[in-house]
C-alpha positions as CSV (number, residue, x, y, z in Angstrom):
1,X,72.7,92.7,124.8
2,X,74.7,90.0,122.5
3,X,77.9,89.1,123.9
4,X,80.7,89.3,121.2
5,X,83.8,86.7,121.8
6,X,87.6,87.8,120.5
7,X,90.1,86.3,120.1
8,X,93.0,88.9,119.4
9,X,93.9,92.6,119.7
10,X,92.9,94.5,116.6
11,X,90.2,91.9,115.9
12,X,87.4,94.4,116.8
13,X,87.3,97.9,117.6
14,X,84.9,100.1,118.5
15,X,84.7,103.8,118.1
16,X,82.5,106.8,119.5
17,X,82.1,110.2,120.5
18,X,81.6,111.9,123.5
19,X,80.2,115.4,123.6
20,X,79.5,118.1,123.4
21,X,81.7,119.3,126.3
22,X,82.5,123.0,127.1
23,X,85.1,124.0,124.8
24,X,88.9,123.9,126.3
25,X,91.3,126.4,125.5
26,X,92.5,124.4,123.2
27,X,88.9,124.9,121.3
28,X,88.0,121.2,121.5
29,X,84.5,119.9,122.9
30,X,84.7,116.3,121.8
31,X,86.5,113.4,122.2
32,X,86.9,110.6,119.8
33,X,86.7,107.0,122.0
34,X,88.1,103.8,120.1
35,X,88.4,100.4,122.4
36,X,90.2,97.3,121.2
37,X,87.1,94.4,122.8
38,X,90.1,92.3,123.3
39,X,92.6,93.8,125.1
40,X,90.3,96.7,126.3
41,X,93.0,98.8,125.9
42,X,91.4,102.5,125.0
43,X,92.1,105.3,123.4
44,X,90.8,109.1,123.4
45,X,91.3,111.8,121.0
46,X,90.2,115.4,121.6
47,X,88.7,117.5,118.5
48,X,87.3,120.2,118.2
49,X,84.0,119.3,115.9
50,X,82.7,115.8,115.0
51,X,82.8,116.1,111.3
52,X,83.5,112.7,109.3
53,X,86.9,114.1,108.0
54,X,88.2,114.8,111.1
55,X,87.3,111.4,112.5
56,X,88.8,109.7,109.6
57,X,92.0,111.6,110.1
58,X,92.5,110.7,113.9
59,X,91.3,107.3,113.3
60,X,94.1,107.1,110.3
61,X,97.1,109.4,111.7
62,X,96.0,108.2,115.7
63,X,95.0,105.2,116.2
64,X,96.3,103.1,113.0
65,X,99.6,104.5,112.3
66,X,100.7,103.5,116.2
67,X,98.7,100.5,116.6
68,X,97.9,98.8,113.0
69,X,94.4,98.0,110.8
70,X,91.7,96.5,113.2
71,X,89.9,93.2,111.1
72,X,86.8,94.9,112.4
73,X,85.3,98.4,113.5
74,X,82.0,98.5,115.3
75,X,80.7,101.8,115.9
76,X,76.7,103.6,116.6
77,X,74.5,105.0,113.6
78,X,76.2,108.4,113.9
79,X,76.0,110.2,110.6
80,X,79.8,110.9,110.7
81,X,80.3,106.9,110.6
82,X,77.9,105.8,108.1
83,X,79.2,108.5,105.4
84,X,80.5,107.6,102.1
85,X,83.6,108.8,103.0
86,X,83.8,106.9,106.3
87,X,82.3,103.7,104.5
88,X,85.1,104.1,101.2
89,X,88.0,104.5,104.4
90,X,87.0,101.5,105.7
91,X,86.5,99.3,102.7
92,X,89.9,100.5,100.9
93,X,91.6,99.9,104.1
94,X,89.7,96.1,103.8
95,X,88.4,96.9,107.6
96,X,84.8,95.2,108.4
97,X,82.3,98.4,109.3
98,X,79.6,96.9,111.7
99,X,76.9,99.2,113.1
100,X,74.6,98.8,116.4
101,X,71.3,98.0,115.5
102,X,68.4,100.5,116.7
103,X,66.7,100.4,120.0
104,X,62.9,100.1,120.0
């Protein structure tokens, strides 16, 4: 595994999802992971499905109205991150999308 070196918060995040869990009574049965690399400060967001829009909302409304834009956002192959929505977020929002490379 390649060891990536930081230098400040909000230089890279990374994102996943964890799931599915059994639902809560709130009806969620995911969470929505992002970690700064630098600080490793983390945060976790339940929701109830793992759609792209309601990623991109929690990511927007969440994570970059409290903390500010991360340079760079490194996240897995999941379909709900390599969407054209998800892709036109990030690139109107001048943040870096970076994907883990597939395991052989």
């Amino acid at each position: 595994m390649k060891q990536y070196i930081v230098g400040a918060p909000l230089e890279r995040v990374a994102m996943d999802v964890l799931g599915p869990f059994p639902k809560s009574n709130r009806g969620n049965k995911y969470i929505l992971v992002i970690a700064d690399y630098f600080t490793r400060w983390t945060e976790a967001f339940p929701m109830p499905e793992q759609n792209t829009e309601t990623i991109a909302n929690l990511f927007v409304e969440e994570f970059i109205c409290r903390f500010g834009l991360p340079q760079q956002l490194h996240t897995d192959q999941g379909g709900q991150f390599q969407s054209k929505l998800f892709s036109e977020l990030c690139s109107r929002m001048h943040i870096d999308k970076t994907k883990t490379s597939c395991r052989r």
